[in-house]
Biotite code that builds the C-alpha atoms (Angstrom):
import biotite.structure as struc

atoms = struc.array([
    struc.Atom([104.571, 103.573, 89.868], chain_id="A", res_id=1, res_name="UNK", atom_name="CA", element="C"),
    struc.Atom([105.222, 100.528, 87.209], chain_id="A", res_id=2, res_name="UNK", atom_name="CA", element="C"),
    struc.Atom([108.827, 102.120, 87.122], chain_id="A", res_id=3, res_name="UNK", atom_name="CA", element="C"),
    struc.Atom([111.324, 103.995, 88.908], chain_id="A", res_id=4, res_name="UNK", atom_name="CA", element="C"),
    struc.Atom([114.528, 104.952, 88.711], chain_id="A", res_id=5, res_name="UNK", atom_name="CA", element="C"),
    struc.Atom([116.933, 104.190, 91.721], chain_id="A", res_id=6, res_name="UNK", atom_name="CA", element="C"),
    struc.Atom([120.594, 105.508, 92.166], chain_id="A", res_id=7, res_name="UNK", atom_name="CA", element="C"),
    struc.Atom([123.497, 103.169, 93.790], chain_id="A", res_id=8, res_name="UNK", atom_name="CA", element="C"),
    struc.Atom([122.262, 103.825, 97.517], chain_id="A", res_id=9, res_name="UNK", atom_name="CA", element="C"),
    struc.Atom([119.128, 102.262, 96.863], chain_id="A", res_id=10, res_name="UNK", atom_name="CA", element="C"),
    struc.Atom([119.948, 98.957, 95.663], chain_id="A", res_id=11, res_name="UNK", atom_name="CA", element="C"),
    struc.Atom([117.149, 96.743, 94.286], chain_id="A", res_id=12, res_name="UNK", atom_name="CA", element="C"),
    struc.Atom([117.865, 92.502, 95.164], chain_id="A", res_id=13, res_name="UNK", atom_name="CA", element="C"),
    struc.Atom([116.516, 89.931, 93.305], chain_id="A", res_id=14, res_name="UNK", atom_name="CA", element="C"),
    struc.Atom([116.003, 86.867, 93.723], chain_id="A", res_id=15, res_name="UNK", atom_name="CA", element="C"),
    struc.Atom([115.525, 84.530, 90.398], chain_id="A", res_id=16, res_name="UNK", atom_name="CA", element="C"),
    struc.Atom([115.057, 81.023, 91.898], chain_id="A", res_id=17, res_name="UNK", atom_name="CA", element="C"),
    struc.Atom([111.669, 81.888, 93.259], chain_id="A", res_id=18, res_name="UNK", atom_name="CA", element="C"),
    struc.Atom([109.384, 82.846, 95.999], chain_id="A", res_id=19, res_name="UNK", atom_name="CA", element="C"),
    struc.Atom([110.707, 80.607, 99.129], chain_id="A", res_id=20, res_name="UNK", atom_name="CA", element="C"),
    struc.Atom([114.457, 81.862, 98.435], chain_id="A", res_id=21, res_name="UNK", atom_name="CA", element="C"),
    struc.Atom([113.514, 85.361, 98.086], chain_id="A", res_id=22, res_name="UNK", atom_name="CA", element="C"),
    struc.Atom([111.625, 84.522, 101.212], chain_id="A", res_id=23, res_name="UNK", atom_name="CA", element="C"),
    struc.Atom([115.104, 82.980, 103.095], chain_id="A", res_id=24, res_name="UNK", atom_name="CA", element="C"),
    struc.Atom([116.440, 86.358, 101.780], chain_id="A", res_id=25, res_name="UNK", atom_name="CA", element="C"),
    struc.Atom([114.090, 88.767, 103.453], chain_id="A", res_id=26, res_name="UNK", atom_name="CA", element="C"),
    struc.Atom([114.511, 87.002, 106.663], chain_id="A", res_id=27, res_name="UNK", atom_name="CA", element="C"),
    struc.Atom([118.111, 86.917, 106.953], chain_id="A", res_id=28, res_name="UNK", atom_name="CA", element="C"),
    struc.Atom([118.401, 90.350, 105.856], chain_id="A", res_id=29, res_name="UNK", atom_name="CA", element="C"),
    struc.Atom([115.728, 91.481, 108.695], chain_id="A", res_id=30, res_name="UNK", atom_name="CA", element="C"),
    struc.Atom([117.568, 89.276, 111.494], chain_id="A", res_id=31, res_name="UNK", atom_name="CA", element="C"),
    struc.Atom([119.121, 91.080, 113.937], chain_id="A", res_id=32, res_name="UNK", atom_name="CA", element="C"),
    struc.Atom([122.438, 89.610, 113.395], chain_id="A", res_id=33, res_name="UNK", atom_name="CA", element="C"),
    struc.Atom([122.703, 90.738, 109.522], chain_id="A", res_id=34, res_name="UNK", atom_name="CA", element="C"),
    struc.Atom([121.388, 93.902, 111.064], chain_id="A", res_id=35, res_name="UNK", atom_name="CA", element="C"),
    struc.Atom([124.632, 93.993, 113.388], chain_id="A", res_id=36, res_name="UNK", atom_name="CA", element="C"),
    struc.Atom([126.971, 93.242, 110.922], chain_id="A", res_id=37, res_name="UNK", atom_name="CA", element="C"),
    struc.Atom([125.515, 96.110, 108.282], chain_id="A", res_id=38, res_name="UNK", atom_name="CA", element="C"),
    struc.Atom([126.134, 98.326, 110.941], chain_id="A", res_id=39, res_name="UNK", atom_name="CA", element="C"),
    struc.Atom([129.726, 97.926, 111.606], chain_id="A", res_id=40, res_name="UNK", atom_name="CA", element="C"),
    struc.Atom([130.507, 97.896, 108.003], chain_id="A", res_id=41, res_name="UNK", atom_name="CA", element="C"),
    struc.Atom([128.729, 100.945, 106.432], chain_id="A", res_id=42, res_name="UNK", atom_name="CA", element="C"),
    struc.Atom([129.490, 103.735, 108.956], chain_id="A", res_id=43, res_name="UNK", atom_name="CA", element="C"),
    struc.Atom([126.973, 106.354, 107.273], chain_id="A", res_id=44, res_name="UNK", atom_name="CA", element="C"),
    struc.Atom([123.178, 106.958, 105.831], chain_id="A", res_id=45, res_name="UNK", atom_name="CA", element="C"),
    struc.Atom([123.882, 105.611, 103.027], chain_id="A", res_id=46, res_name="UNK", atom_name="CA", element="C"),
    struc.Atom([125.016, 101.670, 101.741], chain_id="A", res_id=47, res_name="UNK", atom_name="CA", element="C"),
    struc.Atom([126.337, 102.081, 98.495], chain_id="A", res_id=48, res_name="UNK", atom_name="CA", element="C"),
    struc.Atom([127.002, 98.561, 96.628], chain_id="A", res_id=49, res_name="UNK", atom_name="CA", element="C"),
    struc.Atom([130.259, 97.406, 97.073], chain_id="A", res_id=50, res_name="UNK", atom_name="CA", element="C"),
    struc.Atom([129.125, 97.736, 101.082], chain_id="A", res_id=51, res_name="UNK", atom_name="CA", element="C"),
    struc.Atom([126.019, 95.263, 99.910], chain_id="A", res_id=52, res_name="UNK", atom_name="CA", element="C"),
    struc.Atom([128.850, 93.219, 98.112], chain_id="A", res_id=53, res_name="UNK", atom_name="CA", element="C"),
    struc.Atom([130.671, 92.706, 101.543], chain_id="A", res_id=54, res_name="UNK", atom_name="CA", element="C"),
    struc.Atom([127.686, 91.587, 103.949], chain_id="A", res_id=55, res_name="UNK", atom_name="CA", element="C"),
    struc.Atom([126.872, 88.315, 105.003], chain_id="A", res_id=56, res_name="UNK", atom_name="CA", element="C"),
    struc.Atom([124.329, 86.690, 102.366], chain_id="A", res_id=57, res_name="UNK", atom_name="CA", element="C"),
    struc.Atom([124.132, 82.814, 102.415], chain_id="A", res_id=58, res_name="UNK", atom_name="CA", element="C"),
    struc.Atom([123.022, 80.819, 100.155], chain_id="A", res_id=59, res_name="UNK", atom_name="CA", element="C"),
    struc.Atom([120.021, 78.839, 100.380], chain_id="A", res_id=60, res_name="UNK", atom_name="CA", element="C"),
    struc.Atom([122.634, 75.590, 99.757], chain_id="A", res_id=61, res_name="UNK", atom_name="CA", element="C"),
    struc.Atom([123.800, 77.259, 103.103], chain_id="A", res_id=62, res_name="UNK", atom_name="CA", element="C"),
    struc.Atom([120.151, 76.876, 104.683], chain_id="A", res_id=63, res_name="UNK", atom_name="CA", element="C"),
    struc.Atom([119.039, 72.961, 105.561], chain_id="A", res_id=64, res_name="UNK", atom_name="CA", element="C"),
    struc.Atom([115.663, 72.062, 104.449], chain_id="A", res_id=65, res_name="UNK", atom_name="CA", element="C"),
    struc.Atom([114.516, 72.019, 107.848], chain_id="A", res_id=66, res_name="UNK", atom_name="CA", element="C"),
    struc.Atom([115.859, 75.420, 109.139], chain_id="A", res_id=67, res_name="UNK", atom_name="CA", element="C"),
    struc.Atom([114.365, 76.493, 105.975], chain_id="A", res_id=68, res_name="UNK", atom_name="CA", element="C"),
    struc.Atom([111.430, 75.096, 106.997], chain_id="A", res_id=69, res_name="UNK", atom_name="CA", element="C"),
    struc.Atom([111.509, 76.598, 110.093], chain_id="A", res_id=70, res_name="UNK", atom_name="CA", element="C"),
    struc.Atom([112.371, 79.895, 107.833], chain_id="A", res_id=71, res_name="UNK", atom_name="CA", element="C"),
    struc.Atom([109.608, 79.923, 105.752], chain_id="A", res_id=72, res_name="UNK", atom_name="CA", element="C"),
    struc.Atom([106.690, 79.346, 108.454], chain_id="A", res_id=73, res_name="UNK", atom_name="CA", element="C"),
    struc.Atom([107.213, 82.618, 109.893], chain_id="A", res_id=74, res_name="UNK", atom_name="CA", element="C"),
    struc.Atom([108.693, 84.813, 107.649], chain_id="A", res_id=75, res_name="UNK", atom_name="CA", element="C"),
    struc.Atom([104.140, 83.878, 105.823], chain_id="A", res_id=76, res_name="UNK", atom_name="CA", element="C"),
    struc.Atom([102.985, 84.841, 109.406], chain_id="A", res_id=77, res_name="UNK", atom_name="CA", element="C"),
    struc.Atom([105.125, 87.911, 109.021], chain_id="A", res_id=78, res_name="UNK", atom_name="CA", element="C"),
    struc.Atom([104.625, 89.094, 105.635], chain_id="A", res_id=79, res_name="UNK", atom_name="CA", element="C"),
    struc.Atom([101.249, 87.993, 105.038], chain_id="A", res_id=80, res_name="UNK", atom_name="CA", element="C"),
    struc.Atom([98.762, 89.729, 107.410], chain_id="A", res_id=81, res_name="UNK", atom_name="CA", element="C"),
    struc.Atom([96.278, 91.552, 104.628], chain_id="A", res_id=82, res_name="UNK", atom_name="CA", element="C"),
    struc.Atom([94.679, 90.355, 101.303], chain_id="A", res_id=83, res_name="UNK", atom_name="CA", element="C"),
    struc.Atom([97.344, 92.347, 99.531], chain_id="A", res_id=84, res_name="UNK", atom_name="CA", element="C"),
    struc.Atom([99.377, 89.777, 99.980], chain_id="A", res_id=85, res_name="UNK", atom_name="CA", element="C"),
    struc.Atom([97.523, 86.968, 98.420], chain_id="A", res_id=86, res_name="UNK", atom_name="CA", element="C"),
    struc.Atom([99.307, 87.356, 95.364], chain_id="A", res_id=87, res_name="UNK", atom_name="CA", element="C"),
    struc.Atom([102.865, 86.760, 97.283], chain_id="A", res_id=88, res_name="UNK", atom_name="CA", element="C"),
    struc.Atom([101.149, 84.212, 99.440], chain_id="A", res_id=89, res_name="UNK", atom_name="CA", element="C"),
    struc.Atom([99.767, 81.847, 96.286], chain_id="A", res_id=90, res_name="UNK", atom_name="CA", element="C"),
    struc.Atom([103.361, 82.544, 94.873], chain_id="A", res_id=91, res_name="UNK", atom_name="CA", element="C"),
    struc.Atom([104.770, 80.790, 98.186], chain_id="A", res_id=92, res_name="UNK", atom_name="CA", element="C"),
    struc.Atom([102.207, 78.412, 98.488], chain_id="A", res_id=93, res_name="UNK", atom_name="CA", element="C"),
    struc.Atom([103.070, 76.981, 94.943], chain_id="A", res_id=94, res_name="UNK", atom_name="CA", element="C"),
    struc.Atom([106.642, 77.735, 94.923], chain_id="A", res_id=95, res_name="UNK", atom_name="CA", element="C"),
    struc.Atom([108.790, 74.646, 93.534], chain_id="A", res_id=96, res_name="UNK", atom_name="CA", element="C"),
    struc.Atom([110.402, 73.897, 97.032], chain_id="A", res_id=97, res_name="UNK", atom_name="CA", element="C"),
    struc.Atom([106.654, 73.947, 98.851], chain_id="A", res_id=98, res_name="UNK", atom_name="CA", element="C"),
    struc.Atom([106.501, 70.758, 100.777], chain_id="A", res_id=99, res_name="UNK", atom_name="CA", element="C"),
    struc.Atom([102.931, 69.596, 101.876], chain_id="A", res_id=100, res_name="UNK", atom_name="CA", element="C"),
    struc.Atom([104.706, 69.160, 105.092], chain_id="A", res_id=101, res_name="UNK", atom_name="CA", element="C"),
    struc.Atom([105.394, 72.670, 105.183], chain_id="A", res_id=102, res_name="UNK", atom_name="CA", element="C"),
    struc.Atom([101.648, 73.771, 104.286], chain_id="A", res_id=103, res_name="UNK", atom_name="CA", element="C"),
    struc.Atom([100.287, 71.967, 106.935], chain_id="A", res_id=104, res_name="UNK", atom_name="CA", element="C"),
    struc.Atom([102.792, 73.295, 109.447], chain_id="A", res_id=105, res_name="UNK", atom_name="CA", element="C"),
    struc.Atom([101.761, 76.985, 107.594], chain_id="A", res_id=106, res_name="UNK", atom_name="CA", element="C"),
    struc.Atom([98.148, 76.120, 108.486], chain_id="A", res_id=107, res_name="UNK", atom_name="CA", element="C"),
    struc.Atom([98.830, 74.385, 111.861], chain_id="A", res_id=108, res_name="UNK", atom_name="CA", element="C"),
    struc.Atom([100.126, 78.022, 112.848], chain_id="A", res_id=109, res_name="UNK", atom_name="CA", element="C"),
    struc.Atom([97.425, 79.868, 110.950], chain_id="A", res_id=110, res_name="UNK", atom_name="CA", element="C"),
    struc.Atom([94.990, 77.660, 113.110], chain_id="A", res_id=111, res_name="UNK", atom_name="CA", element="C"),
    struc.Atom([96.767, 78.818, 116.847], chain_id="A", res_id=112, res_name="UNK", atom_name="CA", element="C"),
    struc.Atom([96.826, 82.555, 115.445], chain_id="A", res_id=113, res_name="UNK", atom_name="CA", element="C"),
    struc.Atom([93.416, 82.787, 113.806], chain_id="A", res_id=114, res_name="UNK", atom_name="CA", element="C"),
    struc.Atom([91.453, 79.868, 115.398], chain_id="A", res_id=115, res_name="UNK", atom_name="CA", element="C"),
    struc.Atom([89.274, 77.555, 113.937], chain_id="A", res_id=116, res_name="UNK", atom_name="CA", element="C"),
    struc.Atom([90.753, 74.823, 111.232], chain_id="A", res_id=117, res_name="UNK", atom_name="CA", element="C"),
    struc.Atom([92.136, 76.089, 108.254], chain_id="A", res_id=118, res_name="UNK", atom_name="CA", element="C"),
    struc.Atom([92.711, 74.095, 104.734], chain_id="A", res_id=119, res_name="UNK", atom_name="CA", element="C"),
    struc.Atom([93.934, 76.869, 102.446], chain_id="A", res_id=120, res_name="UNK", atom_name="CA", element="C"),
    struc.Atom([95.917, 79.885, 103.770], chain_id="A", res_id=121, res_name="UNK", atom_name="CA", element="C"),
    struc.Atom([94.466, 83.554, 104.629], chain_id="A", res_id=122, res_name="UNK", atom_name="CA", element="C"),
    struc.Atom([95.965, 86.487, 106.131], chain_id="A", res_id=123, res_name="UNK", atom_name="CA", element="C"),
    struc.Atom([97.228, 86.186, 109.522], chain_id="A", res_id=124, res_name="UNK", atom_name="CA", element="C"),
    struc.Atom([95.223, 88.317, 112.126], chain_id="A", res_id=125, res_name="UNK", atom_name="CA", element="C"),
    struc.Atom([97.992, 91.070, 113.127], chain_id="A", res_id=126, res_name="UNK", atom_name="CA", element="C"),
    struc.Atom([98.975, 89.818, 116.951], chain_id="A", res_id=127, res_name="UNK", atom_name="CA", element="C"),
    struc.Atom([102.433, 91.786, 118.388], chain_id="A", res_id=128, res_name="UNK", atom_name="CA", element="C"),
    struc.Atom([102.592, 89.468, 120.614], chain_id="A", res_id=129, res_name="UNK", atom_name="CA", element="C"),
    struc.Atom([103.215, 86.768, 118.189], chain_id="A", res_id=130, res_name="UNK", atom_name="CA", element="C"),
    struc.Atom([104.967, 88.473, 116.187], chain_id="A", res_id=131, res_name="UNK", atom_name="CA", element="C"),
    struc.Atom([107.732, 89.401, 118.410], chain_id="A", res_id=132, res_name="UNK", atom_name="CA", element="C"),
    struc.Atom([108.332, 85.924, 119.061], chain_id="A", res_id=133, res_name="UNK", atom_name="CA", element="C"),
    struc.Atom([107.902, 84.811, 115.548], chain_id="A", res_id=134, res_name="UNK", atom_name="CA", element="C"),
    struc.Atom([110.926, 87.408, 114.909], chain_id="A", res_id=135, res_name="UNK", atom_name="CA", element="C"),
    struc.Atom([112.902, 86.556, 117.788], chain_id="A", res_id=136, res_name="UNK", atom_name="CA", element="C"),
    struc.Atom([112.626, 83.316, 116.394], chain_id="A", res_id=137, res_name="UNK", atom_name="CA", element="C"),
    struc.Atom([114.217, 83.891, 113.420], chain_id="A", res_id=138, res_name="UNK", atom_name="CA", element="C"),
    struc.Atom([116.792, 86.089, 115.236], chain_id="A", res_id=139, res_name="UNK", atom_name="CA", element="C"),
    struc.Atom([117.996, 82.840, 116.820], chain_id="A", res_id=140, res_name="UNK", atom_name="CA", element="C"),
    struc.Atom([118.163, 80.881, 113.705], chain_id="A", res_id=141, res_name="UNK", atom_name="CA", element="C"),
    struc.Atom([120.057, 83.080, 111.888], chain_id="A", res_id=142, res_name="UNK", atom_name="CA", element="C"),
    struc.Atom([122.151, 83.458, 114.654], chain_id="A", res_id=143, res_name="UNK", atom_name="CA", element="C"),
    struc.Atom([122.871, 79.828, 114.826], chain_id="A", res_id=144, res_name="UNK", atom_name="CA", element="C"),
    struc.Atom([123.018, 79.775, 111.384], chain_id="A", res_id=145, res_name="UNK", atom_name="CA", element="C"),
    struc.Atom([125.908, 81.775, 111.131], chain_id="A", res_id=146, res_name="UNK", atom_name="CA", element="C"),
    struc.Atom([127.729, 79.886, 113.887], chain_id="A", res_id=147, res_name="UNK", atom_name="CA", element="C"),
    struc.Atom([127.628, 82.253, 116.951], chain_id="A", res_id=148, res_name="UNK", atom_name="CA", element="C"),
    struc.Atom([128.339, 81.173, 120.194], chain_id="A", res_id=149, res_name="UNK", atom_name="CA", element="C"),
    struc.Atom([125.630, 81.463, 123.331], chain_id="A", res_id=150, res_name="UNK", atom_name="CA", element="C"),
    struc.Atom([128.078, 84.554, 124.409], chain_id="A", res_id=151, res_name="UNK", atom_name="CA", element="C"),
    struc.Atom([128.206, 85.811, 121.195], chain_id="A", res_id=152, res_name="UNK", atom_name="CA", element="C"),
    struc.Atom([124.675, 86.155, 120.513], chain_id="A", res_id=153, res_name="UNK", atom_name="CA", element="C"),
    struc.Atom([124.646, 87.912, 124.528], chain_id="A", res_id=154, res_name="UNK", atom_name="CA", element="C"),
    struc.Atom([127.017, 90.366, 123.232], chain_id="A", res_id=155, res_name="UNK", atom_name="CA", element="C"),
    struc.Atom([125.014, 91.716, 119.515], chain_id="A", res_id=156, res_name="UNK", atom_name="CA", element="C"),
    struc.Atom([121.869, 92.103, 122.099], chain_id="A", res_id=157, res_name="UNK", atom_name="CA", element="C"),
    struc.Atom([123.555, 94.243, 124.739], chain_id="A", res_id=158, res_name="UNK", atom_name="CA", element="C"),
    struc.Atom([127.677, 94.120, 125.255], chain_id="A", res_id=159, res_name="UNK", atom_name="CA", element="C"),
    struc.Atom([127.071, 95.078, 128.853], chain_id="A", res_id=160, res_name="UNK", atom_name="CA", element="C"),
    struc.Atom([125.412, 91.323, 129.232], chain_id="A", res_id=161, res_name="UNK", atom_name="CA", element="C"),
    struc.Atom([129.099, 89.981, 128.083], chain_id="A", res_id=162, res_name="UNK", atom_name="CA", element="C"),
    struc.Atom([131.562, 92.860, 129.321], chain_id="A", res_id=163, res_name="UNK", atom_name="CA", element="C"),
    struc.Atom([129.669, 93.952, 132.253], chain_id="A", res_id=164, res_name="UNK", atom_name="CA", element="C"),
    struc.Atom([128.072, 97.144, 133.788], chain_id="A", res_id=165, res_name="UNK", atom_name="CA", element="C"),
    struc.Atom([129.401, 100.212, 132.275], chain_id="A", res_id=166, res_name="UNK", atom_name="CA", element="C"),
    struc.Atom([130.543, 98.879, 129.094], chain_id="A", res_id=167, res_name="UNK", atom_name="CA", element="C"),
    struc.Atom([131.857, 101.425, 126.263], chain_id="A", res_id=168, res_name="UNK", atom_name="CA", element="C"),
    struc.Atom([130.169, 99.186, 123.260], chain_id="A", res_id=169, res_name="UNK", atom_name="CA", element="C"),
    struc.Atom([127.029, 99.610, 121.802], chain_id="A", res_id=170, res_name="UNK", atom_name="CA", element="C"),
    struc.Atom([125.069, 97.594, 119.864], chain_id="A", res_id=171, res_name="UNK", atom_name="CA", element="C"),
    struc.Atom([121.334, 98.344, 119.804], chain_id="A", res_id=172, res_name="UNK", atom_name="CA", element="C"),
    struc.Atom([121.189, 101.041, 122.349], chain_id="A", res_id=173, res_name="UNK", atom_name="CA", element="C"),
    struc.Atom([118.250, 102.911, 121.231], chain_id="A", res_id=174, res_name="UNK", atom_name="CA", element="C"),
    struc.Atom([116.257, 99.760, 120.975], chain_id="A", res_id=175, res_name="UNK", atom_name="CA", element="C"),
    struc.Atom([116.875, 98.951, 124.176], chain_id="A", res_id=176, res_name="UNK", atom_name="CA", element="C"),
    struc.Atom([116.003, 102.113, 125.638], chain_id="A", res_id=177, res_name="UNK", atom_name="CA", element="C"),
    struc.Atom([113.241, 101.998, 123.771], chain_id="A", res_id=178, res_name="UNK", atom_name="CA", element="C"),
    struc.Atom([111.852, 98.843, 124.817], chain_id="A", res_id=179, res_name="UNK", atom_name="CA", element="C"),
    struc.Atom([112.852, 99.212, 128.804], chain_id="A", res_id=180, res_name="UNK", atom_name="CA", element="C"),
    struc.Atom([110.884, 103.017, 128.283], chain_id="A", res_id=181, res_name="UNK", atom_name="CA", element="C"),
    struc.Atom([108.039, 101.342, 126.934], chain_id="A", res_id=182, res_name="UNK", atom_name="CA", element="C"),
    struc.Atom([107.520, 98.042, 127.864], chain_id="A", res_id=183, res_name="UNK", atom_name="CA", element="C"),
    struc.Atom([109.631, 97.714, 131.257], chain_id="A", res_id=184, res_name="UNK", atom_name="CA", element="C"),
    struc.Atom([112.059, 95.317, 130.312], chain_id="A", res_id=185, res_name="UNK", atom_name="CA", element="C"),
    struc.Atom([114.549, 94.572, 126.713], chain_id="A", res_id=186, res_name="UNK", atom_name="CA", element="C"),
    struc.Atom([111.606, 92.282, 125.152], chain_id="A", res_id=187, res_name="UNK", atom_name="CA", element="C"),
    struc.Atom([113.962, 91.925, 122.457], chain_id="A", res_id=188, res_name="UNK", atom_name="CA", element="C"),
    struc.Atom([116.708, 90.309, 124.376], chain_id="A", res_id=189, res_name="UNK", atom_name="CA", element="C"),
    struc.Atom([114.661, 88.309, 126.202], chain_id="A", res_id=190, res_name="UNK", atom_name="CA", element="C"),
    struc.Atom([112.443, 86.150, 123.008], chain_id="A", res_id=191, res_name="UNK", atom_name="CA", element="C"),
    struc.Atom([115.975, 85.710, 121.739], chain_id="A", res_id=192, res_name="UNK", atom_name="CA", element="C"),
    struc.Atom([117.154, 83.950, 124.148], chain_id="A", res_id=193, res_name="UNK", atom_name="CA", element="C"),
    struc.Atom([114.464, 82.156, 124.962], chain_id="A", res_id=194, res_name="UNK", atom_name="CA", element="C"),
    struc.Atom([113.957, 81.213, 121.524], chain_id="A", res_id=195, res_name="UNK", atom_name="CA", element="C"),
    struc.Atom([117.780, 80.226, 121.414], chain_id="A", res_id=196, res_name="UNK", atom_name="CA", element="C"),
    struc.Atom([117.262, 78.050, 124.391], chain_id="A", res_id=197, res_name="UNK", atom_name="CA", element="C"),
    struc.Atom([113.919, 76.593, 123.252], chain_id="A", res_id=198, res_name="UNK", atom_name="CA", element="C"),
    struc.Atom([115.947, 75.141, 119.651], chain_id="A", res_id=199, res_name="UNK", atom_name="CA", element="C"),
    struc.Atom([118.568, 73.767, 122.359], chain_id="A", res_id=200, res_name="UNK", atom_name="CA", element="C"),
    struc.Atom([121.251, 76.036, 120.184], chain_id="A", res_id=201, res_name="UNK", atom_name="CA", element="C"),
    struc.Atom([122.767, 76.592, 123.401], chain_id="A", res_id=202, res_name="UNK", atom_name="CA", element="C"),
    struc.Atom([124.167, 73.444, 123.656], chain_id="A", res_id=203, res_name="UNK", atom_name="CA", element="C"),
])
């Protein structure tokens, strides 16, 4: 619909500075750390506002132009994988912070998703496998972002990594299961540390 009416447990963000901060935005908010944190402070269904008020947003002062960098080249592989997206995408692509360093590394990974050579953007051909590491990339810059240790980052993905077998916290059980069910091993845990190790955070 062109309108809709929404109550206080379904808060609608904006952003008003543009596309690429509304783009730092959606990332951070689907990183697994954020994700973490929501969790341990809204105990129910619903997250009313004064919850929203209390999570960890930061700013894009917060963000350095190359992290955002970093940022913005996946959260486009992410978001735009079908034509109805162009409009977003030509929003991004002539956003006020748009770098033409940052287009060509946006085409550079159009180019090793799609193939061929690329000179204006198109939608992303949908690859999971990508994907999953494009997200477990961002996982790890947030992550770093917000200052967590090597061991801290171990204990959001599984406590028993940190505390050991048998360990009474839980994190992200059911993705876990999930993933071990499905795909023989915690995928998740594993991109995010290799994508923590491959940006050297670890050290």
């Amino acid at each position: 619909p062109d309108a809709c009416g929404v109550g206080h447990t379904a808060t609608l963000l904006y952003e008003e500075r543009g596309c690429m901060p509304a783009a730092l935005l959606l990332a951070m908010m689907s990183s697994i750390v954020f994700d973490f944190v929501a969790k341990q402070k809204n105990g129910g269904n619903h997250m009313s506002i004064f919850v929203i008020k209390q999570l960890p947003f930061l700013s894009p002062e917060q963000i350095s132009t190359a992290m955002a960098r970093m940022i913005i080249e996946r959260v486009t592989e992410l978001c735009y994988f079908n034509h109805d997206l162009d409009g977003w995408m030509e929003e991004v692509w002539s956003d006020g912070g748009m770098t033409e360093e940052l287009q060509t590394a946006i085409l550079a990974r159009l180019d090793a998703c799609n193939g061929g050579t690329h000179t204006e953007p198109e939608p992303f051909i949908y690859n999971e496998g990508r994907r999953s590491v494009a997200q477990a990339e961002l996982d790890a810059i947030f992550a770093h972002l917000y200052g967590l240790s090597t061991e801290d980052l171990r204990y959001i993905l599984d406590p028993e990594d940190v505390c050991g077998p048998g360990c009474i916290n839980e994190t992200f059980r059911v993705l876990k299961d999930r993933e071990v069910r499905e795909l023989g091993e915690y995928r998740t845990k594993r991109l995010v540390m290799d994508a923590w190790k491959k940006f050297k955070f670890n050290e």
